[in-house]
C-alpha positions as CSV (number, residue, x, y, z in Angstrom):
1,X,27.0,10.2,94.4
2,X,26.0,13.9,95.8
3,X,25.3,16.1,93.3
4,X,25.2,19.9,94.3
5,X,24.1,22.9,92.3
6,X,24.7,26.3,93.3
7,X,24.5,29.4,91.4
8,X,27.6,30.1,89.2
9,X,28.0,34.0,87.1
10,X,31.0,32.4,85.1
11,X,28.3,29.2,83.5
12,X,24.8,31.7,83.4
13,X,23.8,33.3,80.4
14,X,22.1,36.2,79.3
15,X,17.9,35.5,79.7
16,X,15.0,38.4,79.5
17,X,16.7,40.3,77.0
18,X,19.8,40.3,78.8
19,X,18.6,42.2,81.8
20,X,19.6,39.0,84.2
21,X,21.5,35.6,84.4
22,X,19.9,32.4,84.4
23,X,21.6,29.1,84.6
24,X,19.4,25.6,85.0
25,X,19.3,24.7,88.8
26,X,18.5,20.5,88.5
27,X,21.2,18.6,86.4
28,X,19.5,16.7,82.9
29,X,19.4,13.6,84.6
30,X,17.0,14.5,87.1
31,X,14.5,14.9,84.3
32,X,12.0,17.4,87.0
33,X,8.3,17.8,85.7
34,X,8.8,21.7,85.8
35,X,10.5,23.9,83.8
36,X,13.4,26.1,86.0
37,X,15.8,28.2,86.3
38,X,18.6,30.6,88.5
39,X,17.4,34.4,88.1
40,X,20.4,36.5,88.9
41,X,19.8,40.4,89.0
42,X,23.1,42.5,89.4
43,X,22.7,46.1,91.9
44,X,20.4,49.0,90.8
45,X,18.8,46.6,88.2
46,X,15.5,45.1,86.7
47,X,14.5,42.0,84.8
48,X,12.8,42.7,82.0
49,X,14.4,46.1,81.8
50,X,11.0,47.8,83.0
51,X,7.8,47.1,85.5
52,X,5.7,45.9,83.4
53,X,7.5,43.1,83.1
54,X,6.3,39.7,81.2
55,X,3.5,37.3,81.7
56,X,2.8,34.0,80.5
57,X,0.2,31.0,80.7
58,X,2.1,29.2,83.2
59,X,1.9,29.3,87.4
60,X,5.5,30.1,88.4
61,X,7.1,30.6,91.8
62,X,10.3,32.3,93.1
63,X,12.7,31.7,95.8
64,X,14.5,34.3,96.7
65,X,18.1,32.9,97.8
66,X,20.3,35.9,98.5
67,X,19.9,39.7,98.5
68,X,16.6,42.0,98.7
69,X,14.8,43.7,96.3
70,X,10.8,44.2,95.0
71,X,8.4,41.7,93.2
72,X,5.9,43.2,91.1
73,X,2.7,41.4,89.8
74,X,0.3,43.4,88.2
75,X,1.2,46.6,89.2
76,X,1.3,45.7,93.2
77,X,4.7,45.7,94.5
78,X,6.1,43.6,97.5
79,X,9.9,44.2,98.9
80,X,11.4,40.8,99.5
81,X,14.4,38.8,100.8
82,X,16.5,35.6,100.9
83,X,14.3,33.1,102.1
84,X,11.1,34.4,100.5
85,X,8.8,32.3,98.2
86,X,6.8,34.0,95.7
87,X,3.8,33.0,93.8
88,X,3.0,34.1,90.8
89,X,-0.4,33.5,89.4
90,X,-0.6,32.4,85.3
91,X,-1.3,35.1,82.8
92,X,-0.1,37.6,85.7
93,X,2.6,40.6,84.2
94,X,5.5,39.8,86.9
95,X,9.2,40.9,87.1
96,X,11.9,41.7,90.1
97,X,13.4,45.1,90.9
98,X,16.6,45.5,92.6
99,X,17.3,48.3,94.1
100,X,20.1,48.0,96.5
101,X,23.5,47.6,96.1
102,X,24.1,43.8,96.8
103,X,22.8,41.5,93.5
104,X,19.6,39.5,94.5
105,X,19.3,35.8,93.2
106,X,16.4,33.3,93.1
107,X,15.1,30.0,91.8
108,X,12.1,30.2,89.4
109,X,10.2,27.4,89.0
110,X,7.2,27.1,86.2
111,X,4.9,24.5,85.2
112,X,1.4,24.4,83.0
């Protein structure tokens, strides 16, 4: 049996405080040794609601599936696009800006 996932507004939920979606990308019975999850940031937004961001002990990456917009890890900034892969390095402050007026999605993926 094919199983796909895709990115769905109507099943996310509110993550960061409510400043984006997230909805799990891998079905439960795939059982993946990572923790992940769908960011979804709607036009003229921010996750986190500011650039500071947030920061944890983990390394995460992000791939950006659809729209533009900026990464920002401690304090350096980096304009991105579908396509892109982003690595964020553990204990780094990290969050996504978008500024344009399309929303910007990507796949975070985290692990110890």
């Amino acid at each position: 049996m094919i199983t796909i996932n895709r990115f769905d507004k109507e099943q996310a939920f509110p993550v960061h405080n409510g400043t984006i979606l997230g909805m799990k990308a891998f079905s439960e019975s795939m059982n993946p040794p990572f923790e992940h999850l769908y960011g979804h940031l709607e036009q003229n937004g921010i996750m986190d609601g500011n650039r500071q961001g947030h920061a944890h002990p983990t390394k995460e990456i992000y791939i950006i599936f659809a729209g533009e917009g900026f990464v920002i890890i401690n304090d350096e900034e980096a304009p991105v696009r579908a396509g892109d892969v982003i690595e964020i390095p553990p204990n780094s402050s990290h969050t996504v800006e978008n500024r344009s007026g399309k929303p910007l999605t990507w796949l975070a993926i985290w692990w110890s």
